[in-house]
N, C-alpha and C positions, 0 to 999 in steps of 0.2 A: 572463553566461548567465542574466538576470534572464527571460527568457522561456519557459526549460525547461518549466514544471508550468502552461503556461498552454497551453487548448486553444485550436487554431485553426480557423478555419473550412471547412480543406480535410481535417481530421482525420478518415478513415474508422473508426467503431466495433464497429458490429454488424453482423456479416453476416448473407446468407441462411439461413445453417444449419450446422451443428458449431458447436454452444454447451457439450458438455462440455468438462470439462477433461480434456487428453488425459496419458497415461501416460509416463514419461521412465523410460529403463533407463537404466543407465552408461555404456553408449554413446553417450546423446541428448547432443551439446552443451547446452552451458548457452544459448548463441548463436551462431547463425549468419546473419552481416548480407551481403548480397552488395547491394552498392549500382552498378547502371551510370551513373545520374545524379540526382542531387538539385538540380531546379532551382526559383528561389521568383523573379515576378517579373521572367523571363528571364534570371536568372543564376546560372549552374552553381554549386552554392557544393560538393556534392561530386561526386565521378569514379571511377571505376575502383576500387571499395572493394572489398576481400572479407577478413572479420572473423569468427572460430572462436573463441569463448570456451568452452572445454572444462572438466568438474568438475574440481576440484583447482588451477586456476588463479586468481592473482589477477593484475588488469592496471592498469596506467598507463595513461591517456591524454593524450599529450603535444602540444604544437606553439604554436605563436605565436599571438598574437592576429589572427583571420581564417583558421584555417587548416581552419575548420570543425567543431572538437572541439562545439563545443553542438549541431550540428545533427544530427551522428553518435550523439551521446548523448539527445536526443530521441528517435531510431529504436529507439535499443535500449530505452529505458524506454518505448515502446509510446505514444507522442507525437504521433508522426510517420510516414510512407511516404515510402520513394525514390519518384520520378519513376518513376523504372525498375528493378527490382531485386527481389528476394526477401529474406523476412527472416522468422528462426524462432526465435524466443525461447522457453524454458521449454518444448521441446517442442509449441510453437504457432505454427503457419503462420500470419501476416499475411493475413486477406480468410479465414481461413474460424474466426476464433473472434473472442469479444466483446472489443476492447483494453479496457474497461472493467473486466472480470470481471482480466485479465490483468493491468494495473494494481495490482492488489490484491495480486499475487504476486511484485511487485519493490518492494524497499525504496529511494527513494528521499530523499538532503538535498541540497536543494540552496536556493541564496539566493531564489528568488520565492516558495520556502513560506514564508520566516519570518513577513513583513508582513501573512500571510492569517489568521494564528490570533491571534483576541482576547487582546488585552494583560492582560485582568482573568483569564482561567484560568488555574488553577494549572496547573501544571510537570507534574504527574503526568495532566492530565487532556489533555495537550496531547499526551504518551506512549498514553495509552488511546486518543484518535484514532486511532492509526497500527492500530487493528484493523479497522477500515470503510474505512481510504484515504478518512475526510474529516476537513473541516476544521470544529474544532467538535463538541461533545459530542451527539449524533444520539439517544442512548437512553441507558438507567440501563444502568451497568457491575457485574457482578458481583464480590463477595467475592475469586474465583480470579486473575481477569482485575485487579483494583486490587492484588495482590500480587505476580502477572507483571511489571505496570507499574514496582513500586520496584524488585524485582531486575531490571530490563532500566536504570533511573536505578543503582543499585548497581554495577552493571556498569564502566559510564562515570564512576564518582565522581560521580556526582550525586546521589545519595539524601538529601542531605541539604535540596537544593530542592526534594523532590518538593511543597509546599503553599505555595510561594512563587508569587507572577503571574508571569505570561511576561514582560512590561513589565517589571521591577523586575530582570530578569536582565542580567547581562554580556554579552558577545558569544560569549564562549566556555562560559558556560552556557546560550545559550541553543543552541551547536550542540552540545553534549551531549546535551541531551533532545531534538533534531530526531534524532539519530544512535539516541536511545535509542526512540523512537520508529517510525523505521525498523526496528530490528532487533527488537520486540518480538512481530510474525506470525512469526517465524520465516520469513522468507524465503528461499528458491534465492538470489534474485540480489540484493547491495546497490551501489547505484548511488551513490557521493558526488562532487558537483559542485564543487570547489573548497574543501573541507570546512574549511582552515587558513585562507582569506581573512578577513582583518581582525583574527586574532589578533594578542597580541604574541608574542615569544618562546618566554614560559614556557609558555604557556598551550598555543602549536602544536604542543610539544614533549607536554606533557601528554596532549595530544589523538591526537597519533600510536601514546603508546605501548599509550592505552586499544584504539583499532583494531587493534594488534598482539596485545591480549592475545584480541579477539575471535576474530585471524584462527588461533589456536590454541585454538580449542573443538571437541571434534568434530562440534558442528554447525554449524560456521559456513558464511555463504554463499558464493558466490563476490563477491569483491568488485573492483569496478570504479572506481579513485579519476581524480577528472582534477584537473591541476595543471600551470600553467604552470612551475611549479617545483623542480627536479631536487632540491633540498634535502628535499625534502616528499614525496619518493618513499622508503615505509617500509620496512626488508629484507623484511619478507613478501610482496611484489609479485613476482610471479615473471618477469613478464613483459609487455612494454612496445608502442604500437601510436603511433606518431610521424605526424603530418600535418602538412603544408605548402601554403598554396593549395588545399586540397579534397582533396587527392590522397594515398596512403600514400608515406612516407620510408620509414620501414622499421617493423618488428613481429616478434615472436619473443621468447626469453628475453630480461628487461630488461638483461642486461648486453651482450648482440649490438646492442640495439639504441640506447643510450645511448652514443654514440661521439664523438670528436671529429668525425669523417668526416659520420656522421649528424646529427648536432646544427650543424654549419658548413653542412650545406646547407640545414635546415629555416627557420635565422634568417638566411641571406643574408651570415653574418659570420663568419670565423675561430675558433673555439670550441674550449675547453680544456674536459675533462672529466675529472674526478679522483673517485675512490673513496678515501674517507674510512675510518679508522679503524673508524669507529663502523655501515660498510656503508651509508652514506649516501653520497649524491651533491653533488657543488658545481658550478657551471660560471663557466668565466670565461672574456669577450670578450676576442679577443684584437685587437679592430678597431673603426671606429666604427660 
Protein backbone atom coordinates (compact mmCIF):
# COMPACT_ATOMS: atom_id res chain seq x y z
CA UNK A 1 0.00 0.00 0.00
CA UNK A 2 3.22 2.17 -0.45
CA UNK A 3 1.08 4.64 -2.44
CA UNK A 4 -1.69 5.50 -0.01
CA UNK A 5 -0.45 9.33 1.15
CA UNK A 6 0.86 10.03 -2.22
CA UNK A 7 -1.30 12.45 -4.34
CA UNK A 8 -2.21 11.79 -7.78
CA UNK A 9 -2.83 13.54 -10.56
CA UNK A 10 -6.55 13.05 -10.95
CA UNK A 11 -7.02 13.90 -7.12
CA UNK A 12 -9.86 16.52 -6.98
CA UNK A 13 -9.22 19.14 -3.86
CA UNK A 14 -10.87 22.37 -3.78
CA UNK A 15 -14.19 22.94 -4.88
CA UNK A 16 -16.27 25.83 -5.99
CA UNK A 17 -17.61 26.62 -2.68
CA UNK A 18 -18.75 25.22 0.89
CA UNK A 19 -15.32 25.58 2.37
CA UNK A 20 -16.60 25.47 5.96
CA UNK A 21 -16.45 22.73 8.14
CA UNK A 22 -19.78 21.44 8.41
CA UNK A 23 -21.57 20.20 11.68
CA UNK A 24 -21.93 16.21 12.65
CA UNK A 25 -24.69 15.32 15.14
CA UNK A 26 -24.95 11.53 16.27
CA UNK A 27 -26.76 10.60 13.68
CA UNK A 28 -24.11 11.84 10.92
CA UNK A 29 -22.06 8.71 10.00
CA UNK A 30 -18.57 8.74 10.75
CA UNK A 31 -18.56 7.38 6.72
CA UNK A 32 -20.46 6.82 4.06
CA UNK A 33 -18.62 5.54 0.83
CA UNK A 34 -21.13 4.41 -2.00
CA UNK A 35 -18.62 3.28 -4.72
CA UNK A 36 -20.50 2.22 -8.33
CA UNK A 37 -17.01 1.98 -10.01
CA UNK A 38 -13.58 2.72 -9.36
CA UNK A 39 -11.75 2.55 -12.58
CA UNK A 40 -7.66 3.71 -12.93
CA UNK A 41 -6.33 3.05 -16.57
CA UNK A 42 -9.38 0.89 -17.84
CA UNK A 43 -9.65 -1.34 -15.15
CA UNK A 44 -12.34 -1.81 -12.69
CA UNK A 45 -10.22 -2.21 -9.54
CA UNK A 46 -13.66 -1.52 -7.41
CA UNK A 47 -17.58 -2.33 -8.04
CA UNK A 48 -20.70 -2.22 -6.33
CA UNK A 49 -19.21 -0.80 -2.91
CA UNK A 50 -21.59 0.68 -0.22
CA UNK A 51 -19.67 1.35 3.22
CA UNK A 52 -21.55 2.94 6.58
CA UNK A 53 -18.97 3.53 9.15
CA UNK A 54 -21.25 4.67 11.99
CA UNK A 55 -19.89 6.51 15.69
CA UNK A 56 -19.08 3.85 18.19
CA UNK A 57 -17.71 1.44 15.60
CA UNK A 58 -14.42 0.11 14.86
CA UNK A 59 -13.63 -1.85 11.58
CA UNK A 60 -11.31 -4.43 9.84
CA UNK A 61 -10.60 -4.26 6.48
CA UNK A 62 -10.02 -7.42 5.11
CA UNK A 63 -9.15 -9.36 1.83
CA UNK A 64 -6.25 -10.83 -0.26
CA UNK A 65 -3.75 -9.12 -1.96
CA UNK A 66 -5.56 -7.35 -5.14
CA UNK A 67 -8.81 -7.41 -3.82
CA UNK A 68 -8.71 -3.62 -3.65
CA UNK A 69 -8.40 -2.77 0.17
CA UNK A 70 -5.65 0.23 -0.68
CA UNK A 71 -7.69 1.82 -3.17
CA UNK A 72 -10.91 1.70 -0.85
CA UNK A 73 -8.84 3.18 1.86
CA UNK A 74 -7.46 5.89 -0.16
CA UNK A 75 -11.24 7.08 -0.70
CA UNK A 76 -11.97 7.10 2.64
CA UNK A 77 -8.95 9.01 3.87
CA UNK A 78 -9.85 11.76 1.22
CA UNK A 79 -7.13 10.59 -1.37
CA UNK A 80 -9.03 9.45 -3.91
CA UNK A 81 -12.75 9.68 -5.95
CA UNK A 82 -14.79 6.64 -7.30
CA UNK A 83 -15.19 6.94 -10.95
CA UNK A 84 -18.72 6.93 -9.98
CA UNK A 85 -20.15 6.97 -6.68
CA UNK A 86 -20.67 9.35 -3.71
CA UNK A 87 -18.80 9.54 -0.58
CA UNK A 88 -19.16 11.52 2.83
CA UNK A 89 -16.69 11.50 5.15
CA UNK A 90 -16.77 13.47 8.79
CA UNK A 91 -19.91 14.91 7.69
CA UNK A 92 -18.39 16.26 4.31
CA UNK A 93 -19.63 15.56 0.92
CA UNK A 94 -16.99 14.80 -1.76
CA UNK A 95 -17.00 17.95 -4.63
CA UNK A 96 -18.38 20.43 -2.16
CA UNK A 97 -15.59 20.87 0.70
CA UNK A 98 -11.69 21.31 0.48
CA UNK A 99 -10.16 17.24 0.82
CA UNK A 100 -7.12 19.18 1.97
CA UNK A 101 -8.70 21.15 4.96
CA UNK A 102 -10.44 17.35 5.54
CA UNK A 103 -7.20 15.61 5.51
CA UNK A 104 -6.27 17.30 8.48
CA UNK A 105 -9.32 15.80 10.41
CA UNK A 106 -8.40 12.01 9.73
CA UNK A 107 -5.56 10.47 11.38
CA UNK A 108 -3.68 8.63 9.15
CA UNK A 109 -0.27 5.63 9.53
CA UNK A 110 0.42 4.14 7.04
CA UNK A 111 3.98 2.72 5.25
CA UNK A 112 4.73 5.67 2.45
CA UNK A 113 4.65 8.28 5.41
CA UNK A 114 7.56 6.81 7.18
CA UNK A 115 10.42 7.34 4.35
CA UNK A 116 9.03 11.15 3.91
CA UNK A 117 10.11 12.52 7.50
CA UNK A 118 13.81 13.42 8.04
CA UNK A 119 15.80 10.73 9.57
CA UNK A 120 17.65 13.54 11.84
CA UNK A 121 14.27 14.77 13.85
CA UNK A 122 13.52 13.77 16.81
CA UNK A 123 10.68 11.42 17.81
CA UNK A 124 8.59 14.02 19.43
CA UNK A 125 8.96 16.60 16.58
CA UNK A 126 7.92 14.06 14.07
CA UNK A 127 4.62 13.63 16.62
CA UNK A 128 4.12 17.75 16.68
CA UNK A 129 3.95 17.29 12.73
CA UNK A 130 0.73 15.45 12.90
CA UNK A 131 -0.92 19.01 14.12
CA UNK A 132 -0.52 20.74 10.44
CA UNK A 133 -0.81 17.14 8.49
CA UNK A 134 2.79 17.92 7.22
CA UNK A 135 5.72 16.60 6.87
CA UNK A 136 8.44 18.33 8.70
CA UNK A 137 8.69 20.99 11.36
CA UNK A 138 6.68 24.08 9.35
CA UNK A 139 6.74 26.59 12.54
CA UNK A 140 7.95 27.07 16.32
CA UNK A 141 5.56 24.56 18.45
CA UNK A 142 4.36 25.91 21.64
CA UNK A 143 5.05 24.88 25.49
CA UNK A 144 1.18 23.22 25.55
CA UNK A 145 1.37 21.59 22.19
CA UNK A 146 5.38 19.85 22.97
CA UNK A 147 3.49 18.39 26.18
CA UNK A 148 0.50 17.03 24.20
CA UNK A 149 3.17 15.65 22.05
CA UNK A 150 4.97 13.37 25.10
CA UNK A 151 1.64 12.34 26.61
CA UNK A 152 0.24 11.31 23.07
CA UNK A 153 4.43 9.26 22.96
CA UNK A 154 3.34 8.13 26.72
CA UNK A 155 0.34 6.79 25.45
CA UNK A 156 1.97 4.39 23.14
CA UNK A 157 5.09 3.54 25.48
CA UNK A 158 7.10 5.71 23.68
CA UNK A 159 8.01 8.64 25.93
CA UNK A 160 10.93 7.49 26.39
CA UNK A 161 12.24 8.20 22.50
CA UNK A 162 10.62 11.23 22.56
CA UNK A 163 14.54 13.24 21.70
CA UNK A 164 15.97 10.32 19.96
CA UNK A 165 16.09 10.76 15.55
CA UNK A 166 13.65 9.01 13.59
CA UNK A 167 16.58 7.16 11.78
CA UNK A 168 18.15 5.54 14.87
CA UNK A 169 14.60 4.05 15.68
CA UNK A 170 13.28 0.31 15.41
CA UNK A 171 10.68 -0.48 13.21
CA UNK A 172 8.27 -0.78 15.95
CA UNK A 173 9.28 2.50 17.44
CA UNK A 174 9.07 4.02 14.77
CA UNK A 175 5.26 2.94 14.17
CA UNK A 176 4.64 4.12 17.64
CA UNK A 177 5.34 7.72 17.04
CA UNK A 178 3.59 7.50 13.48
CA UNK A 179 0.45 6.04 15.57
CA UNK A 180 1.28 8.80 18.18
CA UNK A 181 1.31 11.17 15.96
CA UNK A 182 -1.83 10.37 14.23
CA UNK A 183 -3.67 10.48 17.35
CA UNK A 184 -2.30 13.66 18.77
CA UNK A 185 -5.29 16.42 16.66
CA UNK A 186 -7.40 14.50 18.34
CA UNK A 187 -9.08 13.03 15.50
CA UNK A 188 -13.07 11.63 14.51
CA UNK A 189 -11.43 9.19 12.25
CA UNK A 190 -7.99 6.93 12.78
CA UNK A 191 -7.04 5.31 9.62
CA UNK A 192 -4.10 2.46 10.11
CA UNK A 193 -2.83 0.80 7.11
CA UNK A 194 -1.29 -2.39 7.93
CA UNK A 195 0.07 -0.88 11.18
CA UNK A 196 1.92 -4.62 12.49
CA UNK A 197 3.78 -5.06 9.11
CA UNK A 198 7.32 -5.80 9.74
CA UNK A 199 7.09 -6.23 13.43
CA UNK A 200 8.23 -9.18 15.16
CA UNK A 201 6.21 -10.95 17.50
CA UNK A 202 6.61 -9.07 20.61
CA UNK A 203 6.61 -6.03 19.43
CA UNK A 204 3.04 -6.81 17.26
CA UNK A 205 1.68 -7.89 20.29
CA UNK A 206 2.77 -4.70 22.12
CA UNK A 207 1.49 -2.58 19.53
CA UNK A 208 -2.07 -4.12 19.44
CA UNK A 209 -2.50 -3.80 23.09
CA UNK A 210 -1.40 0.01 23.11
CA UNK A 211 -4.35 0.56 20.25
CA UNK A 212 -6.57 -1.39 22.54
CA UNK A 213 -5.92 0.74 25.46
CA UNK A 214 -6.63 3.86 23.08
CA UNK A 215 -9.84 2.32 21.67
CA UNK A 216 -11.10 2.55 25.62
CA UNK A 217 -10.56 6.36 26.09
CA UNK A 218 -13.63 8.18 25.92
CA UNK A 219 -12.32 10.02 23.35
CA UNK A 220 -11.14 7.84 21.12
CA UNK A 221 -11.73 7.77 17.38
CA UNK A 222 -13.25 5.66 15.36
CA UNK A 223 -10.85 3.50 14.08
CA UNK A 224 -10.29 1.80 10.88
CA UNK A 225 -7.41 -1.03 10.93
CA UNK A 226 -6.55 -2.97 7.55
CA UNK A 227 -4.74 -6.16 7.74
CA UNK A 228 -4.24 -9.05 5.62
CA UNK A 229 -4.12 -10.83 8.79
CA UNK A 230 -6.98 -12.51 10.92
CA UNK A 231 -4.24 -12.77 13.89
CA UNK A 232 -3.92 -8.94 13.88
CA UNK A 233 -7.67 -8.36 14.20
CA UNK A 234 -7.80 -6.79 18.14
CA UNK A 235 -11.07 -7.74 20.28
CA UNK A 236 -11.93 -4.05 20.07
CA UNK A 237 -12.97 -4.22 16.42
CA UNK A 238 -16.47 -4.54 16.28
CA UNK A 239 -16.91 -4.99 13.08
CA UNK A 240 -15.41 -6.31 9.64
CA UNK A 241 -15.85 -5.29 5.67
CA UNK A 242 -14.15 -8.38 3.57
CA UNK A 243 -13.19 -7.72 -0.34
CA UNK A 244 -12.30 -10.06 -2.99
CA UNK A 245 -11.56 -8.91 -6.62
CA UNK A 246 -12.91 -5.09 -6.00
CA UNK A 247 -16.04 -6.39 -4.96
CA UNK A 248 -17.67 -6.76 -1.12
CA UNK A 249 -17.67 -10.72 0.38
CA UNK A 250 -19.33 -9.71 3.26
CA UNK A 251 -19.30 -6.76 6.18
CA UNK A 252 -21.23 -6.41 9.42
CA UNK A 253 -20.25 -7.46 12.94
CA UNK A 254 -16.67 -8.99 12.70
CA UNK A 255 -17.74 -12.15 13.94
CA UNK A 256 -20.77 -12.64 11.03
CA UNK A 257 -18.30 -11.86 8.90
CA UNK A 258 -15.06 -13.74 9.53
CA UNK A 259 -16.27 -17.28 8.64
CA UNK A 260 -15.13 -20.22 7.11
CA UNK A 261 -17.77 -19.76 4.34
CA UNK A 262 -16.59 -16.05 3.83
CA UNK A 263 -13.00 -16.38 4.20
CA UNK A 264 -13.05 -19.76 1.54
CA UNK A 265 -14.59 -17.66 -0.84
CA UNK A 266 -12.53 -14.34 -0.68
CA UNK A 267 -8.93 -16.60 -1.00
CA UNK A 268 -10.25 -19.09 -3.71
CA UNK A 269 -9.34 -21.99 -0.92
CA UNK A 270 -10.99 -24.00 1.72
CA UNK A 271 -10.48 -21.98 5.06
CA UNK A 272 -10.65 -22.96 8.65
CA UNK A 273 -11.36 -20.10 10.93
CA UNK A 274 -11.09 -20.46 14.64
CA UNK A 275 -11.59 -17.92 17.75
CA UNK A 276 -8.93 -18.13 20.10
CA UNK A 277 -8.98 -17.93 23.69
CA UNK A 278 -7.60 -14.81 23.92
CA UNK A 279 -10.65 -13.46 21.29
CA UNK A 280 -8.33 -13.41 18.62
CA UNK A 281 -8.58 -14.81 15.33
CA UNK A 282 -6.29 -17.74 13.49
CA UNK A 283 -7.02 -19.12 9.93
CA UNK A 284 -5.78 -22.19 8.43
CA UNK A 285 -5.72 -23.42 4.72
CA UNK A 286 -7.21 -26.24 4.27
CA UNK A 287 -5.94 -26.51 0.43
CA UNK A 288 -3.28 -25.42 -1.80
Amino acid sequence: MAGLCTRTAGTRNRPPSHGSIGLMTQATPVARVEVGSFRRDGVDILRDLRWTISKGEHWALLGPNGSGKTSLLRILAAYEWPTQGEVEVLGERFGRFDLRELRKRIGLVCAALEPRFPEWDEARYIVLSGLDAAIGRSRKFGAEEERSALAALEAVSAGHIARRPFGVLSQGERQRVLIARAFLPAPPLLVLDEPCEGLDPLARERLLADLARFAARPDAPTMVLVTHHLEEIPPFVSHALLLATGAEVAKGPVGEVVTDAHLSRAFGVPCEVKLEPSRRYSLRFRGP
